[in-house]
VEXMI-101333 format. One record per residue (C-alpha): residue in three letters; x, y, z. Coordinates in steps of 0.05 Angstrom, whole numbers, plus 5000, padded with zeros to 4 digits. Layout:
N
(site Ala,(X,Y,Z))
...
END
This chain:
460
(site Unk,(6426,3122,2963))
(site Unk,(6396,3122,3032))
(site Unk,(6462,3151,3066))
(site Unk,(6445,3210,3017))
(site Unk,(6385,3227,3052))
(site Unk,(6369,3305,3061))
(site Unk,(6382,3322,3133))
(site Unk,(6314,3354,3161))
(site Unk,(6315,3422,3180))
(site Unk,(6290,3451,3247))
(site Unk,(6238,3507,3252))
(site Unk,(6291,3547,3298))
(site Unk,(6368,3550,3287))
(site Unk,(6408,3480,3283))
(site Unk,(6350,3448,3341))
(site Unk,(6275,3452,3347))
(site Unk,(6254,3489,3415))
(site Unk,(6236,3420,3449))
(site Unk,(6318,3398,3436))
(site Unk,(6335,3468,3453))
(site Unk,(6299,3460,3522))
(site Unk,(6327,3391,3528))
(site Unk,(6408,3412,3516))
(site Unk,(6404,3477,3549))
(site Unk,(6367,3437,3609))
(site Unk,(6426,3383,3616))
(site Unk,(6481,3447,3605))
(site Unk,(6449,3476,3661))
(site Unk,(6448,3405,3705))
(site Unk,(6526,3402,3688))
(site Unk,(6507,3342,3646))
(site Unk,(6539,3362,3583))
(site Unk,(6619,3367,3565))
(site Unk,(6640,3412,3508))
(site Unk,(6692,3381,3461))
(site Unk,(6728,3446,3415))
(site Unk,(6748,3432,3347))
(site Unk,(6789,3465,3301))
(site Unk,(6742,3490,3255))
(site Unk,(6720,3538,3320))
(site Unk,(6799,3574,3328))
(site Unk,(6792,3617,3272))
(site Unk,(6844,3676,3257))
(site Unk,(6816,3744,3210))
(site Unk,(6845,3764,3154))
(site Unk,(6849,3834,3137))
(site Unk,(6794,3830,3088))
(site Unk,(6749,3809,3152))
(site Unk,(6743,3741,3141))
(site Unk,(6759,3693,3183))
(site Unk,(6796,3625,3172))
(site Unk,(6826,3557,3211))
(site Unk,(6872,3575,3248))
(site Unk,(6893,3505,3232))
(site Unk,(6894,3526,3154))
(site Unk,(6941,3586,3167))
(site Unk,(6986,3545,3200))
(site Unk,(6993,3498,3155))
(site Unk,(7006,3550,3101))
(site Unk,(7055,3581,3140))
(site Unk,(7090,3522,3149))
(site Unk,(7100,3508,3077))
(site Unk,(7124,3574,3070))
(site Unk,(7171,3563,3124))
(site Unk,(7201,3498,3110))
(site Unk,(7191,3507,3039))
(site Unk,(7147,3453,3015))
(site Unk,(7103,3453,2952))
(site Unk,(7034,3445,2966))
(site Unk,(6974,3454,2923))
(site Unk,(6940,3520,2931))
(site Unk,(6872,3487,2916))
(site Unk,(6840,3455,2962))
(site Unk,(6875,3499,3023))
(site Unk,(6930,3461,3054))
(site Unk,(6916,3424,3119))
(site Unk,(6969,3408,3172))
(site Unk,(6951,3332,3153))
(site Unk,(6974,3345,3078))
(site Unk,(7032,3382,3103))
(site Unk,(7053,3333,3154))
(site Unk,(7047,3285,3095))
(site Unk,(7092,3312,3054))
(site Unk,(7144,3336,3100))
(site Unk,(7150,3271,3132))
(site Unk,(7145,3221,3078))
(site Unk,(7196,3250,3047))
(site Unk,(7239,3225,3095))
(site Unk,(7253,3282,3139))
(site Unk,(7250,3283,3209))
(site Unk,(7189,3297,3253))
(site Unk,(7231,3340,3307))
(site Unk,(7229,3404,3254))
(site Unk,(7153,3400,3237))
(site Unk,(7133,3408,3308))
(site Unk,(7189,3460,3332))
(site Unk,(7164,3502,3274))
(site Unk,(7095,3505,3295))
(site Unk,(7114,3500,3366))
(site Unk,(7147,3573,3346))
(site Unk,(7093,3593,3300))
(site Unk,(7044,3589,3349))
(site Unk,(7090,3622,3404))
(site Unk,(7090,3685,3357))
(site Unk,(7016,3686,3343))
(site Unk,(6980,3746,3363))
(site Unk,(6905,3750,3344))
(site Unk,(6849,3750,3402))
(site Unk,(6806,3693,3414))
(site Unk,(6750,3689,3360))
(site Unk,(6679,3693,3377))
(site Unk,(6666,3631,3384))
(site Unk,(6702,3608,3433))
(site Unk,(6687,3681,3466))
(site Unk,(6612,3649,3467))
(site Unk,(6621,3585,3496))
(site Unk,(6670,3608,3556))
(site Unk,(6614,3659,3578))
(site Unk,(6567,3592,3590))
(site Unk,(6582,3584,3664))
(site Unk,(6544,3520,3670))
(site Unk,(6612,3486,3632))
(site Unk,(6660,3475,3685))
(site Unk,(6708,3427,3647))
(site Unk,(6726,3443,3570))
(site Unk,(6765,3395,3536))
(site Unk,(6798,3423,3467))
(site Unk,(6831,3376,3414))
(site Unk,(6864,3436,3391))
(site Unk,(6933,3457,3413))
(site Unk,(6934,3528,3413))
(site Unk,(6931,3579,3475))
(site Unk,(6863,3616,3450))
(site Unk,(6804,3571,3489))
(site Unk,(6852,3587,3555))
(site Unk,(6861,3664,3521))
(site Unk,(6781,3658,3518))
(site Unk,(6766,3642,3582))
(site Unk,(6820,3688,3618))
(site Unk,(6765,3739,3587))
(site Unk,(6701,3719,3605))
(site Unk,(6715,3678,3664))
(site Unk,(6740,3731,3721))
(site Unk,(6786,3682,3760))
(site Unk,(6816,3639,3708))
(site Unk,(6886,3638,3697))
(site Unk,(6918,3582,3645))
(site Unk,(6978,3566,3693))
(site Unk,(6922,3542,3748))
(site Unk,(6860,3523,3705))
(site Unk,(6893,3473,3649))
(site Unk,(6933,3423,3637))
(site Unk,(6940,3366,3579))
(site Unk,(6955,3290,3565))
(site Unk,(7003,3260,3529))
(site Unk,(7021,3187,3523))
(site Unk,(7089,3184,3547))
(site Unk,(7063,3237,3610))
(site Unk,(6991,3218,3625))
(site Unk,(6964,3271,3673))
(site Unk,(6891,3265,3698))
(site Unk,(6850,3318,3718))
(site Unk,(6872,3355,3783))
(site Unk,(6824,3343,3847))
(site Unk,(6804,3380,3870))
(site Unk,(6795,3413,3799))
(site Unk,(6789,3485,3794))
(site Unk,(6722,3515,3756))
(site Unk,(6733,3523,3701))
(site Unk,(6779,3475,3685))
(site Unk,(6810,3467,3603))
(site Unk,(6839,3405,3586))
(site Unk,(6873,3401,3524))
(site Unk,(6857,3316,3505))
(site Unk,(6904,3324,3444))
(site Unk,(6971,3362,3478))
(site Unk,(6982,3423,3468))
(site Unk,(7039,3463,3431))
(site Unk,(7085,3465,3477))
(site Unk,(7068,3387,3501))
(site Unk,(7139,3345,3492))
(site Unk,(7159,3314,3452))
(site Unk,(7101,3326,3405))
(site Unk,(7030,3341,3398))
(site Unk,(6967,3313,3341))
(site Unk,(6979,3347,3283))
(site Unk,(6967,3293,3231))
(site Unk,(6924,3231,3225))
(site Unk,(6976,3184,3260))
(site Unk,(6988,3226,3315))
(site Unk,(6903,3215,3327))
(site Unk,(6921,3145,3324))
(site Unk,(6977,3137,3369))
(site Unk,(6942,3193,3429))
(site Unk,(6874,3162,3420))
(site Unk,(6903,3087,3430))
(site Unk,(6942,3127,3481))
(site Unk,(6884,3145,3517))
(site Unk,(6858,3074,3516))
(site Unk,(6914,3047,3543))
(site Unk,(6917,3089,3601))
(site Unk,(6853,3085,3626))
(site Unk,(6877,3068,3687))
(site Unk,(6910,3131,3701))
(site Unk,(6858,3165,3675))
(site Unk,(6807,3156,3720))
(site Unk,(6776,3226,3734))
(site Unk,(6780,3237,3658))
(site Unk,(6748,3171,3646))
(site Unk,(6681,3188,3696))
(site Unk,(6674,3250,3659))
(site Unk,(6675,3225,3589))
(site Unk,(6633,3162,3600))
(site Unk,(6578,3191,3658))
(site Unk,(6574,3263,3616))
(site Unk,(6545,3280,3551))
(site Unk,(6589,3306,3496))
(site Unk,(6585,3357,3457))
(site Unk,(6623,3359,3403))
(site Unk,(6634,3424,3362))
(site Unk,(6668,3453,3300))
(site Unk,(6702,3374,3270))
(site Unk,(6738,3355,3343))
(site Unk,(6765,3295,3293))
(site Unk,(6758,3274,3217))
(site Unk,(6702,3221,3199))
(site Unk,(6731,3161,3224))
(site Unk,(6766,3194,3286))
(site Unk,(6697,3217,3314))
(site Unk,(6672,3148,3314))
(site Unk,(6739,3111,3347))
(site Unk,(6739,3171,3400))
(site Unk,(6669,3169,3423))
(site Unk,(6679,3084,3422))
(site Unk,(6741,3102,3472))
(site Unk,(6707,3164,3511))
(site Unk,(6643,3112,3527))
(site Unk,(6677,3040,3531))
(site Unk,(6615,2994,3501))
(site Unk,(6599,2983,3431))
(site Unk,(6554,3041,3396))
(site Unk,(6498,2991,3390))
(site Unk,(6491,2971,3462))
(site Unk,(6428,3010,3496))
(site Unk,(6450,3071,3517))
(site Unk,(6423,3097,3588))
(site Unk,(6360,3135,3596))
(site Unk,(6358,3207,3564))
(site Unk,(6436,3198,3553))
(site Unk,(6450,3221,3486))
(site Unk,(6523,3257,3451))
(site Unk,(6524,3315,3401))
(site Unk,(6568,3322,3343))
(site Unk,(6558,3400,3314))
(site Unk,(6589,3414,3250))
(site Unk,(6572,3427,3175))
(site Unk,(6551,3359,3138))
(site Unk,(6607,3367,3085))
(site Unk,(6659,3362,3142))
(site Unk,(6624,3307,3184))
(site Unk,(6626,3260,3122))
(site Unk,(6549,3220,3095))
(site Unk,(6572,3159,3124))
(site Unk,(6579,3179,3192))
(site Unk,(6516,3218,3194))
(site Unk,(6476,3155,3168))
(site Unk,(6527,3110,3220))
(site Unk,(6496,3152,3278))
(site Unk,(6420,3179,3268))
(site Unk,(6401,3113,3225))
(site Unk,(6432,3056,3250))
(site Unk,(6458,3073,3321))
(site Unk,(6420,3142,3352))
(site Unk,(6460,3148,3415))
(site Unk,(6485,3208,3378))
(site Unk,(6462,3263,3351))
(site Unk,(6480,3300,3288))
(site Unk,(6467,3384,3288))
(site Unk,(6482,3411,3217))
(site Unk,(6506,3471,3208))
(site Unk,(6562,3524,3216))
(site Unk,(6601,3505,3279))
(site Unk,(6611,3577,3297))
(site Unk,(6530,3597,3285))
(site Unk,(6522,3550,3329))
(site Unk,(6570,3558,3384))
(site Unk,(6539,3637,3381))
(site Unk,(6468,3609,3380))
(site Unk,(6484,3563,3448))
(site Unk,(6508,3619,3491))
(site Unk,(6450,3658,3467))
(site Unk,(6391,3601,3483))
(site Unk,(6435,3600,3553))
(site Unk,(6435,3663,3564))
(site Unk,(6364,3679,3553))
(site Unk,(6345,3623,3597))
(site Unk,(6391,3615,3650))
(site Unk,(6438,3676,3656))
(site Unk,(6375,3733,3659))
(site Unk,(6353,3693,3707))
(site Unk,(6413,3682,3753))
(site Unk,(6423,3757,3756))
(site Unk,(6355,3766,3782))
(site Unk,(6373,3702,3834))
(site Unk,(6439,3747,3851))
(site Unk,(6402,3802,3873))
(site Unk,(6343,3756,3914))
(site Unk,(6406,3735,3951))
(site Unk,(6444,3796,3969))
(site Unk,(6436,3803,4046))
(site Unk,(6396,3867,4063))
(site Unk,(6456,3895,4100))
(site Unk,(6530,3902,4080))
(site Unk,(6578,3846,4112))
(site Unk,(6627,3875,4142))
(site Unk,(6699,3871,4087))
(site Unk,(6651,3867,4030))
(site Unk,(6659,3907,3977))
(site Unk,(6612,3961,3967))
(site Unk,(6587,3977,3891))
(site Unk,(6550,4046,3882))
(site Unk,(6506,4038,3817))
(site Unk,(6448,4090,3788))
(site Unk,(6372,4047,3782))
(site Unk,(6391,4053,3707))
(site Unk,(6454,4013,3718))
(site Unk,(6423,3949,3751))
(site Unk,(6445,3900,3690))
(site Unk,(6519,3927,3688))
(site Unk,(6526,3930,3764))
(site Unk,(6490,3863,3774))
(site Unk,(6548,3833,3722))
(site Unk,(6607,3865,3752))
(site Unk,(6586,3818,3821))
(site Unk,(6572,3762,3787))
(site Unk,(6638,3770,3753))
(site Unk,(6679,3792,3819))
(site Unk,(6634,3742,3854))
(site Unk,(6671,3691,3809))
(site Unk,(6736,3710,3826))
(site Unk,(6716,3700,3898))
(site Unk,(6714,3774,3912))
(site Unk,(6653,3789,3967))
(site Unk,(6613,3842,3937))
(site Unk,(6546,3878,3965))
(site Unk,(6500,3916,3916))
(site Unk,(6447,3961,3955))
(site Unk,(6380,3932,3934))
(site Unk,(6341,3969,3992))
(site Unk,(6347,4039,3970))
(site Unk,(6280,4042,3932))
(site Unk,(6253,4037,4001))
(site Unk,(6291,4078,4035))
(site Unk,(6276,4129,4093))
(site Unk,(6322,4165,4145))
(site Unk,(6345,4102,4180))
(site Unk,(6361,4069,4127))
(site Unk,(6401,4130,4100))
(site Unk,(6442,4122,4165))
(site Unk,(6455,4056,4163))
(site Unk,(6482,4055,4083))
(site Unk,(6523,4110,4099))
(site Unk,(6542,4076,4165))
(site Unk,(6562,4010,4114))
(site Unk,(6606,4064,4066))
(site Unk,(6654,4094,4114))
(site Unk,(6658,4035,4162))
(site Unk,(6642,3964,4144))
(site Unk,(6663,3972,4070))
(site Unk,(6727,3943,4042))
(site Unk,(6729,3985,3981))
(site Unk,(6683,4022,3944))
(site Unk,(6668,4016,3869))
(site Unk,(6630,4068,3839))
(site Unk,(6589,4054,3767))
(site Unk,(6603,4119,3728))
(site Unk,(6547,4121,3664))
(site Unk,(6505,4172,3623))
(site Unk,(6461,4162,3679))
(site Unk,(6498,4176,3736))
(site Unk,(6531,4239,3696))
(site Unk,(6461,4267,3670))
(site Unk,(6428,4283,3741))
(site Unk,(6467,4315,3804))
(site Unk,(6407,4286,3847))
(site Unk,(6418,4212,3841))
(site Unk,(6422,4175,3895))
(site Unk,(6494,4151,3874))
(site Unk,(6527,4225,3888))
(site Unk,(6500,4218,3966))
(site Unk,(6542,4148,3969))
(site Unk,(6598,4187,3930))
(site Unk,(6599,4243,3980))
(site Unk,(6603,4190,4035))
(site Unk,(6649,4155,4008))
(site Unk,(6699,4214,4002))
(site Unk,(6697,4223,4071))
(site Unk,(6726,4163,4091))
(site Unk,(6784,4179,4044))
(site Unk,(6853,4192,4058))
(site Unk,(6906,4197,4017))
(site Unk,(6957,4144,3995))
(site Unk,(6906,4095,4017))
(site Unk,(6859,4048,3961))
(site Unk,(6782,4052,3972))
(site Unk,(6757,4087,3922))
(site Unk,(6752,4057,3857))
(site Unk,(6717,4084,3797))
(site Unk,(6690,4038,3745))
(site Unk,(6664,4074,3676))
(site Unk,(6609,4028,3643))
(site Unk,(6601,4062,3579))
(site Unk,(6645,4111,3536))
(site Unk,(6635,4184,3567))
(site Unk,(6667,4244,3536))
(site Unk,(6679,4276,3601))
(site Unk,(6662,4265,3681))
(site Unk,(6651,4317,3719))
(site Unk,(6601,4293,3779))
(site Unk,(6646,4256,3821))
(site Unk,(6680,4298,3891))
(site Unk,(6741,4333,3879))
(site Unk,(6776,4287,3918))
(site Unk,(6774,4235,3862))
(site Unk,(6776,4276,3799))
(site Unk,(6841,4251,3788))
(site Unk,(6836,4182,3795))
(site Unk,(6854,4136,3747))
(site Unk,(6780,4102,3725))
(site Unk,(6771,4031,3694))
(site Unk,(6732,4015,3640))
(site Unk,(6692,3960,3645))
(site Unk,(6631,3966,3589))
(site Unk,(6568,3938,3604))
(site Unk,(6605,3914,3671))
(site Unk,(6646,3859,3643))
(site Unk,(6698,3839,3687))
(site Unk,(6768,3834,3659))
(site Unk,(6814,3784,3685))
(site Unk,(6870,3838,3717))
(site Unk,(6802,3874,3754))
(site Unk,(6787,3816,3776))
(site Unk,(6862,3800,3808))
(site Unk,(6868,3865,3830))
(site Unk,(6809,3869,3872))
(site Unk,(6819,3801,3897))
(site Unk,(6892,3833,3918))
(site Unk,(6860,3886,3948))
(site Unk,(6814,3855,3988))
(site Unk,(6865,3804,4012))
(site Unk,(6913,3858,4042))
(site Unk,(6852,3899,4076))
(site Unk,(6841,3825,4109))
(site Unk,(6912,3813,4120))
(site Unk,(6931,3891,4150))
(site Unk,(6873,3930,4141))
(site Unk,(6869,3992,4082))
(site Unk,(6925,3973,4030))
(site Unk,(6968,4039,4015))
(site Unk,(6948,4059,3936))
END
């Protein structure tokens, strides 16, 4: 039959490089509005697989409350919510249990999600998935972020919009989350009753409503089951699927052809094309996203970083001493500081530099400098000449004890450091690889930096 088509495939993972262009071009506009799905929270297994985490709960549920499922297929919550609750028992235990299942869960955030908080063009997730792990996500790659500022959730009987101003980024969970009262979607009627929910309350909805109908969305790893996807999108856009569709406007539904469903596929790139279908694994794809980003916008706004840097250091900034070697790492650690809104100054002048402007850098180190970060790597260890160890030497000048300015950063994994002054060779060093920022660097500096505004050098 015609709805049994082959999907064509693309020269280039999931999109050809004129789509790629396209998507990555709208990302980077703030045009397009990730949607996570389930089939994107995975947990590993100590084989190193990874799973649902929506499957393990709903084995652990059966386990839990005791209900016979069939091994084969793997349960699903829907099948256990099923069973447990048309067998006439109430709904209250079903949710407390996974409310408590969840609150004991302890695995990282998996890749995926990793991936897709690291695209700084998003600044508004929303997740139909009620665990903590997007927020867990991007706590990590986000410097700045912090769930009990940067999320919130709906629920019919509580309808919260977005915040304004809204914080960026900003996760919204659309579906509740686990600790949402009095429940949360866990099975196909509770889709029903928050998606009507959501129509209903469109009125108090209003900065949710902009963003769903004036953004594109991108839908990734099954958001919803085969029918949900289509009476979501109907709700998010509020006209009919076959009315014209602006200009260029055009929603993306990512996910592996088997789980999207035949009909749906032919519903949308036959017979409506507002929407578009990308086949494939949810997860290779999420990966493959912040990749194409990456290598088109990120490289790029490091290089834009450093074309902005002012030539000399503003005075409170904080200073960070790198080796040439180090550019990438120390260029990441201000962008990620940066983020946190944490003034940083990197020294971009020094290839140039001559007596004067010797002076004035050291001038910048034991003066106008809030606090001074030094990059310790293989290359900063391997040669006593570096510029670095004159900035080091400075910078241990200006120290006195039981006061915070020095702060040493290691980049890579060292098996010993031994070119930094005495005065510091007992310092307690961070490890940031590659310069990632973590999210307690990031609050500690901005601490830091708000007491030497506040009363000058903070006591250590």
């Amino acid at each position: 039959m015609q709805s049994e088509m082959p999907l064509p495939v693309s020269a280039t993972p999931f999109l050809d490089e004129g789509d790629w262009r396209s998507l990555l071009r709208d990302i980077h506009a703030g045009q397009v509005l990730p949607v996570i799905g389930p089939e994107l929270v995975t947990i590993p297994l100590a084989d190193g697989r990874q799973i649902p985490l929506c499957q393990h709960l709903a084995a652990a549920l059966a386990r839990e409350l005791k209900v016979a499922l069939p091994p084969d297929p793997p349960p699903t919550l829907n099948a256990m919510a099923c069973a447990w609750l048309l067998s006439g028992r109430s709904s209250k235990g079903l949710y407390d249990e996974l409310r408590e299942l969840v609150d004991v869960l302890k695995v990282p955030p998996p890749k995926p999600l990793l991936d897709l908080a690291s695209i700084t063009d998003f600044g508004l997730y929303l997740s139909s998935t009620f665990d903590p792990l997007m927020g867990q996500a991007l706590e990590q790659r986000r410097p700045g972020f912090l769930r009990t500022r940067g999320s919130s959730d709906f629920h019919p009987n509580n309808p919260r919009d977005l915040p304004e101003p809204r914080p960026n980024p900003f996760l919204f969970h659309i579906l509740g989350t686990h600790n949402t009262y009095p429940n949360f979607v866990v099975w196909e009627e509770d889709y029903i009753e928050y998606v009507c929910g959501l129509l209903r309350l469109q009125d108090n909805l209003r900065r949710l409503f902009d963003e769903l109908r004036n953004r594109d969305l991108l839908l990734i790893g099954a958001p919803f089951s085969d029918w949900i996807v289509r009476l979501f999108l109907r709700v998010a856009k509020g006209k009919r699927f076959s009315e014209p569709r602006d200009q260029g406007r055009q929603d993306y539904v990512a996910d592996e052809p088997a789980v999207i469903g035949q009909p749906t596929i032919f519903f949308y790139q036959q017979h409506v094309g507002s929407t578009r279908i990308i086949p494939g694994d949810p997860r290779a794809f999420a990966s493959e996203l912040a990749r194409q980003w990456d290598d088109r916008y990120a490289g790029a706004a490091r290089g834009d970083l450093l074309q902005r840097m002012s030539d000399d250091l503003p005075r409170g900034s904080v200073f960070i001493s790198y080796s040439r070697d180090d550019l990438a790492a120390a260029v990441e650690l201000a962008r990620g500081l940066m983020a946190a809104q944490v003034p940083v100054w990197l020294d971009k002048g020094r290839l140039s530099a001559g007596e004067n402007y010797d002076r004035s850098l050291e001038h910048a180190v034991k003066n106008d400098a809030s606090f001074f970060i030094s990059l310790i790597s293989t290359a900063t260890e391997s040669d006593a000449g570096r510029y670095v160890h004159r900035e080091r030497a400075w910078a241990a000048q200006r120290h006195v004890d039981g006061f915070a300015y020095y702060v040493p950063v290691l980049i890579e994994d060292l098996p010993r450091v031994e070119r930094e002054p005495a005065v510091f060779s007992r310092f307690q060093r961070e490890s940031l690889p590659g310069g990632k920022v973590t999210p307690a660097f990031a609050q500690r500096m901005r601490r830091l930096v708000e007491e030497y505004r506040v009363s000058g050098q903070p006591r250590d």
